[in-house]
C-alpha positions in Angstrom: -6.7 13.8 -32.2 -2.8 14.1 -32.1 -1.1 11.1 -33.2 1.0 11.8 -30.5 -1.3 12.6 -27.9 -3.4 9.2 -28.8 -0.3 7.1 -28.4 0.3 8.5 -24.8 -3.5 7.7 -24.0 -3.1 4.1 -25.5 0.1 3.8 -23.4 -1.2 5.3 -20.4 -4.8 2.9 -20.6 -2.5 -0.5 -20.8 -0.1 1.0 -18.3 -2.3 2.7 -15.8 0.2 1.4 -12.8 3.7 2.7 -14.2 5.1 5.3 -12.5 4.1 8.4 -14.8 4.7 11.7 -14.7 4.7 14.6 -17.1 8.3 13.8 -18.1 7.8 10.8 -19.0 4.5 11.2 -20.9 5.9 14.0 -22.7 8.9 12.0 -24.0 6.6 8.9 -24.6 4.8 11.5 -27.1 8.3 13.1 -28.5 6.9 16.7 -27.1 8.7 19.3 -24.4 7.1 18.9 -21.3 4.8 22.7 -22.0 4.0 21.5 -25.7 2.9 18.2 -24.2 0.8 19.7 -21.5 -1.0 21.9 -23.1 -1.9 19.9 -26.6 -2.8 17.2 -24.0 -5.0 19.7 -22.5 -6.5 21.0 -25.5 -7.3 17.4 -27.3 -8.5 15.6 -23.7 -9.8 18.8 -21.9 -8.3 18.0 -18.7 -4.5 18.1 -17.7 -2.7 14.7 -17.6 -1.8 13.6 -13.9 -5.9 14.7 -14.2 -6.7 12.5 -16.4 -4.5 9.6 -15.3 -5.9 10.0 -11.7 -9.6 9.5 -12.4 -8.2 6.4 -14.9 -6.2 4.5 -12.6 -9.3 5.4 -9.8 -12.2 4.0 -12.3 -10.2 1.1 -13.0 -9.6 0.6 -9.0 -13.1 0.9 -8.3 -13.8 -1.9 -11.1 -11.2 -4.2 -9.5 -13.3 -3.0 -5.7 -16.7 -4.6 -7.2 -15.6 -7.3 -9.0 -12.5 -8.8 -7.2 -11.5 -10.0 -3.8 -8.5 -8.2 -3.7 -7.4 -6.0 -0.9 -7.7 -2.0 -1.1 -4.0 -2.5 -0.1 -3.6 -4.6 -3.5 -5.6 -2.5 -5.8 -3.9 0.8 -4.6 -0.5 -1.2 -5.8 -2.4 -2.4 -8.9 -3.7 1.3 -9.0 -0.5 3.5 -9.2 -0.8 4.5 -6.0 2.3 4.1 -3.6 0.7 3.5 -0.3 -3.1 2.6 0.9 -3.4 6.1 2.5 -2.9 8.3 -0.3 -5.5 5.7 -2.7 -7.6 5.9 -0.2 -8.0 9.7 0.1 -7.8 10.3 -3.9 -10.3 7.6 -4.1 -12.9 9.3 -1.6 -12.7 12.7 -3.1 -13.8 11.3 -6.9 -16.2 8.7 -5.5 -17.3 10.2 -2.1 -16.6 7.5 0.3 -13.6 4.6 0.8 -12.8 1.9 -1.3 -14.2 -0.1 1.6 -17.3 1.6 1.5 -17.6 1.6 -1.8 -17.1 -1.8 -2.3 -19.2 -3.0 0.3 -22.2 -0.7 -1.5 -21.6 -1.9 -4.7 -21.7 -5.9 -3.4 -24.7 -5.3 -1.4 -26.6 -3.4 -4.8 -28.6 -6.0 -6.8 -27.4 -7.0 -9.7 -29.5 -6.2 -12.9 -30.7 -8.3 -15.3 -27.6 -7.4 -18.4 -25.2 -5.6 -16.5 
């Protein structure tokens, strides 16, 4: 992998929240914004707001199943600008509302290790 494109990873896995864009991951890795989009896309295999979606939504449905934090507080933590638009990215990768999804993952029993 790209030194340059691991950097942006690293940066975008600590900063999941910051307001990213293409620009701004392209500069973080010193590329144009094309050069940057596609080597991102050949070393990760998905485009970057792609990638940085399903991150910042994996990491939101860790905070749904293991904090008491509102959705309205984990969309913030999340990147996402308002409840409504978490709400519908979250459904489409995980197929129900944070709210649901919490509420599933609470009520499952816990197994022994996990």
């Amino acid at each position: 992998m790209g030194v340059d494109i691991a950097r942006v990873l690293a940066l975008l896995r600590e900063q999941p929240a910051a307001p990213w864009g293409i620009d701004a991951m392209a500069q973080s890795a010193g590329m144009s914004r094309t050069s940057f989009n596609l080597r991102f896309r050949a070393v990760v295999g998905e485009p970057p707001m792609a990638y940085l979606t399903e991150l910042r939504l994996r990491r939101a449905a860790g905070y749904l199943a293991t904090t008491t934090k509102s959705v309205r507080e984990i969309a913030h933590l999340s990147g996402y600008g308002s409840e409504a638009s978490f709400s519908k990215a979250f459904s489409r990768l995980f197929g129900r509302p944070p709210a649901d999804y919490r509420r599933v993952r609470l009520a499952a029993p816990r197994q022994a290790g996990h």
